[in-house]
C-alpha positions, -999 to 999 in steps of 0.1 A, spaced: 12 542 367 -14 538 395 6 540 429 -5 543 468 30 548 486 30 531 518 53 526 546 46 505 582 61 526 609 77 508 640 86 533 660 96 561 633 101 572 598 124 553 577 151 578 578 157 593 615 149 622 634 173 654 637 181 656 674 161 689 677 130 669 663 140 638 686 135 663 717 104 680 704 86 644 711 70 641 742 68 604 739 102 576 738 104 564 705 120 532 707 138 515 683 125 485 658 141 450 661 159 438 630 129 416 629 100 442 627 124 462 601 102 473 571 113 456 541 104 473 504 75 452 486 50 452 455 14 472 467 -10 449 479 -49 461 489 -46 438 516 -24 412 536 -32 381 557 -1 373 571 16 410 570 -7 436 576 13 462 583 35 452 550 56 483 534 52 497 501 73 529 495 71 544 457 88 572 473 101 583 501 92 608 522 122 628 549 112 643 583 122 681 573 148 689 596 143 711 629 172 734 623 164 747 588 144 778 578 109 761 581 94 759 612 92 722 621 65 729 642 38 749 624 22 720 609 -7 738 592 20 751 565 45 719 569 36 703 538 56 706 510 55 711 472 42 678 462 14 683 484 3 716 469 7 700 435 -19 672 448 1 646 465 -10 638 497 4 623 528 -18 603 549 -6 592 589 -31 563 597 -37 543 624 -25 508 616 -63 491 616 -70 511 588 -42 494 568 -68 468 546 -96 491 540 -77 524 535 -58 514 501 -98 503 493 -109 539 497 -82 556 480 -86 536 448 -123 544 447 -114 585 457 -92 585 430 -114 568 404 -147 590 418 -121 622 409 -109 610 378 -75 613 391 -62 579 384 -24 591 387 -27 608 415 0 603 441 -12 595 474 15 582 504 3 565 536 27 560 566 7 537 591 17 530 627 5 532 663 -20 573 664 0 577 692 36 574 674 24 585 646 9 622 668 49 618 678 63 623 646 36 649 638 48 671 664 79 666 652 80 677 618 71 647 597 55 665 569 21 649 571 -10 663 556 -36 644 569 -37 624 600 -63 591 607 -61 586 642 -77 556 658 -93 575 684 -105 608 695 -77 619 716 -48 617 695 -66 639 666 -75 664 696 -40 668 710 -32 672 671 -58 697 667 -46 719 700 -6 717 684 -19 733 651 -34 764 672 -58 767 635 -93 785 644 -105 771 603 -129 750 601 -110 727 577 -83 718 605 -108 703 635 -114 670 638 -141 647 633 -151 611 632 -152 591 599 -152 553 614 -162 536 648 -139 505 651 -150 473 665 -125 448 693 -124 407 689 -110 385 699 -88 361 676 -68 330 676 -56 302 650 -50 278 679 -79 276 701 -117 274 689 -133 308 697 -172 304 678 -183 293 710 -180 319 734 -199 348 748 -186 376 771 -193 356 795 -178 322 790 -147 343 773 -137 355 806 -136 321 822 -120 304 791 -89 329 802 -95 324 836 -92 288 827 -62 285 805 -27 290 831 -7 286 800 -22 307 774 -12 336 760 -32 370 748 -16 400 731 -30 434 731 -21 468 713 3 486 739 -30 508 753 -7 540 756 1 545 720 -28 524 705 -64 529 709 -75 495 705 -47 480 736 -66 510 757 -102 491 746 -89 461 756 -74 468 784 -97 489 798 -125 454 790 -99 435 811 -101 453 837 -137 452 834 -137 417 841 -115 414 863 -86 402 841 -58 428 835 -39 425 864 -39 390 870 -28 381 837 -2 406 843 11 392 871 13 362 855 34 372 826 4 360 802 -1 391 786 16 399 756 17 440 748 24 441 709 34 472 695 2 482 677 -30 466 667 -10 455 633 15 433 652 -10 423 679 -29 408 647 5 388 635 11 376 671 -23 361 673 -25 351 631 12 334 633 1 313 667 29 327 685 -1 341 712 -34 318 715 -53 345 716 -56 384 706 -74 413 708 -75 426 675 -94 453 653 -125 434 634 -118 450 603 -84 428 601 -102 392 608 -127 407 580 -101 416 556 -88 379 558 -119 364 557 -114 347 590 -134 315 598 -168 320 625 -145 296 647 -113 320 649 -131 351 663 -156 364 684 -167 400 680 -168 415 716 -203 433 722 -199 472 714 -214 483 751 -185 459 768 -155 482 763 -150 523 759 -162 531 721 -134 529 695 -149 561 675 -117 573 650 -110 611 644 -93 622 612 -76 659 613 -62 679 583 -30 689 594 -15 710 560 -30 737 541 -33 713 506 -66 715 490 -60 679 481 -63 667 517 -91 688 529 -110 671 500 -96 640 506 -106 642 544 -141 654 531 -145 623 514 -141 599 545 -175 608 557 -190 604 516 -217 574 510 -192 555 493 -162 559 520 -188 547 545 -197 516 526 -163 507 524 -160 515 560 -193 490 569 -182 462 545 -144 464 565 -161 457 600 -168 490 613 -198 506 625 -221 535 612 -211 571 625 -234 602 623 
């Protein structure tokens, strides 16, 4: 049987973290409410109303801190299923439409049809967490450059195969179910929320997820961030995933989601507006091989192949070199 294992990450693994691992983690890892709990369900290669659904074929544990293995030395971390092929994949949770897209065609381009592949996706800054801490990752698909780099310093690896580089440059718009958006330009967008003392926006929290930072930092820009602050109209969602089922729900009026997610549900011209590329900091995505597995070096490889990069341009991302 043809399986990707998935599982949506709220703010850890499924099972927990030994208390050694817990206190590796620079970052608080808070826990989900029962709402956000992951609930098991049939794959799909894309969701409308649950983006960051979970699919879990099996389940992977975060190797304990206090065993033999070094939690920490993440260029040998992985373990035997990876060295017999199977790969573990941490991506950002933008990347959870087009991803199970790519892997179909990798495996079908490899005549590996049965191949097990297992994606965890989540904040890259959550995700780095769990890295850090032992989850036994092999590759990691970070939604921005810095999360790869910090990744890339922790594995202290001087090979060529373990530095980072950028497979996808992600794209911000703006979103909403409620309110007509087609007509709007940067310009008119910032008066609309000027405008509106009773809307609501949601963002990706910009500390842990690249795409809140992109927003934020185009609030800002305008003028925006800390009024609507003040104001108690800005919504900080979790990740760019939950960001995308404030705003698709209608619980928000509007959100600042990844443009890849409005494409993968074939939103209508009036729901979004694609914010201009030169308006906020450039969203460009690192990916890092974090094991030793042959699999995931040439899995990694093929991010930056013809056909990855089609898939990449047809999601709603632009070209990288």
């Amino acid at each position: 049987m043809n399986v990707i294992s998935t599982r949506r990450v709220c703010s850890g693994y499924s099972k927990p973290f030994t208390m050694a691992a817990v206190a590796a983690v620079s970052l608080t890892l808070t826990a989900c409410s029962p709402a956000d709990q992951p609930a098991e369900t049939t794959q799909q290669s894309s969701s409308s109303d649950t983006p960051l659904t979970n699919q879990s074929a099996s389940a992977s544990t975060v190797p304990d801190s206090s065993s033999n293995s070094d939690a920490n030395d993440l260029t040998t971390g992985s373990t035997n299923d990876s060295a017999n092929g199977a790969i573990r994949i941490a991506a950002a949770a933008n990347l959870s439409d087009v991803l199970p897209q790519i892997i179909e065609q990798y495996k079908a381009d490899k005549h590996q049809p049965n191949q097990n592949i297992e994606v965890t996706y989540g904040s890259s800054g959550k995700l780095y967490a769990q890295a850090i801490a032992g989850a036994p990752y092999d590759v990691f698909l970070s939604a921005n450059q810095e999360f790869a780099a910090k990744m890339a310093h922790e594995i202290h690896s001087q090979s060529s195969a373990h530095q980072p580089f950028t497979y996808a440059r992600g794209q911000l718009a703006l979103y909403s179910t409620t309110q007509p958006v087609k007509p709007l330009n940067e310009m008119t967008l910032t008066q609309v929320l000027k405008s509106q003392p009773n809307a609501k926006i949601t963002i990706a929290n910009p500390d842990l997820a690249p795409y809140g930072a992109s927003a934020k930092a185009y609030l800002q820009k305008e003028g925006l961030f800390d009024t609507l602050t003040q104001q108690k109209r800005l919504i900080q969602a979790e990740n760019i995933g939950q960001a995308f089922q404030y705003a698709h729900t209608g619980n928000v009026d509007y959100g600042f989601v990844a443009l890849s997610q409005v494409t993968a549900i074939k939103a209508t011209p009036t729901q979004f507006y694609t914010l201009p590329a030169e308006s906020y900091p450039a969203i460009l995505q690192d990916a890092l091989v974090i094991s030793s597995a042959p699999a995931a070096e040439d899995f990694a490889q093929y991010l930056r192949s013809p056909a990855a990069q089609q898939l990449f341009a047809q999601a709603g991302y632009m070209a990288v070199d």
